[in-house]
Residue, then its C-alpha position, 0 to 999 in steps of 0.5 A: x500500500x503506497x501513501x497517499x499524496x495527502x499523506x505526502x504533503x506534511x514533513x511532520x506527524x504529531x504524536x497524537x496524529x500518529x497514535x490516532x492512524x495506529x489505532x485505526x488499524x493503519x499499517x505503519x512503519x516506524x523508524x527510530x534513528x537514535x542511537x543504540x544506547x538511546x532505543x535501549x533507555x526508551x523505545x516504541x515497540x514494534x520500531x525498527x532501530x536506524x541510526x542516523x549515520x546508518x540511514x545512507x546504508x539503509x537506502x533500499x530496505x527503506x525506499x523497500x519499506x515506504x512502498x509497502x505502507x507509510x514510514x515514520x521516523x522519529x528521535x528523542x526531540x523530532x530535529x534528527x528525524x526531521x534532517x533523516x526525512x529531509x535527506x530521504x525525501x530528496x531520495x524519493x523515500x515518501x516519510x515523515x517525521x514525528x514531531x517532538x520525537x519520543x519524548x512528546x510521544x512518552x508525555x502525550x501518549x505512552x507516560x510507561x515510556x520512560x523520558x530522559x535527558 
């Protein structure tokens, strides 16, 4: 299932956005580009980790990923996720990002998931 131009049109999701379409039952593919250390201290489940450096290498698998359904990318505040959905649109990878990374998605959505600095 390929995203919609609508889908297309917005860089950034809410958290809240976000948790609404999983919850309808919307097939999503979600993308955390933190760092090891950081997806071991909080994490969404079912999130697939990609560190930002590691983006680049994960080209095909990722162009792969947003043809089966949306891709969303998120880090601990939204500004690495926002500079990896930049670069992946350029590569023709449709995505978005979450805004306000985990750390909103933990304070609006998930309070289990702890926050950290």
């Amino acid at each position: 299932m390929t995203p919609s131009p609508d889908h297309l049109k917005e860089l950034e999701i809410t958290p809240r956005g976000l948790k609404q379409r999983l919850d309808a039952g919307e097939k999503i593919h979600l993308v955390d580009c933190r760092e090891p250390y950081e997806y071991q201290l909080a994490h969404i489940d079912g999130c697939e980790l990609i560190p930002m450096r590691s983006v680049p290498a994960n080209l095909p698998h990722l162009k792969g990923k947003a043809e089966e359904s949306p891709v969303v990318v998120y880090c601990h505040h939204g500004m690495r996720s926002l500079q990896v959905v930049n670069w992946l649109r350029e590569q023709g990878v449709a995505c978005q990002s979450m805004s306000g990374g985990i750390d909103q998605w933990s304070s609006e959505i998930d309070p289990a998931i702890p926050r950290y600095s």
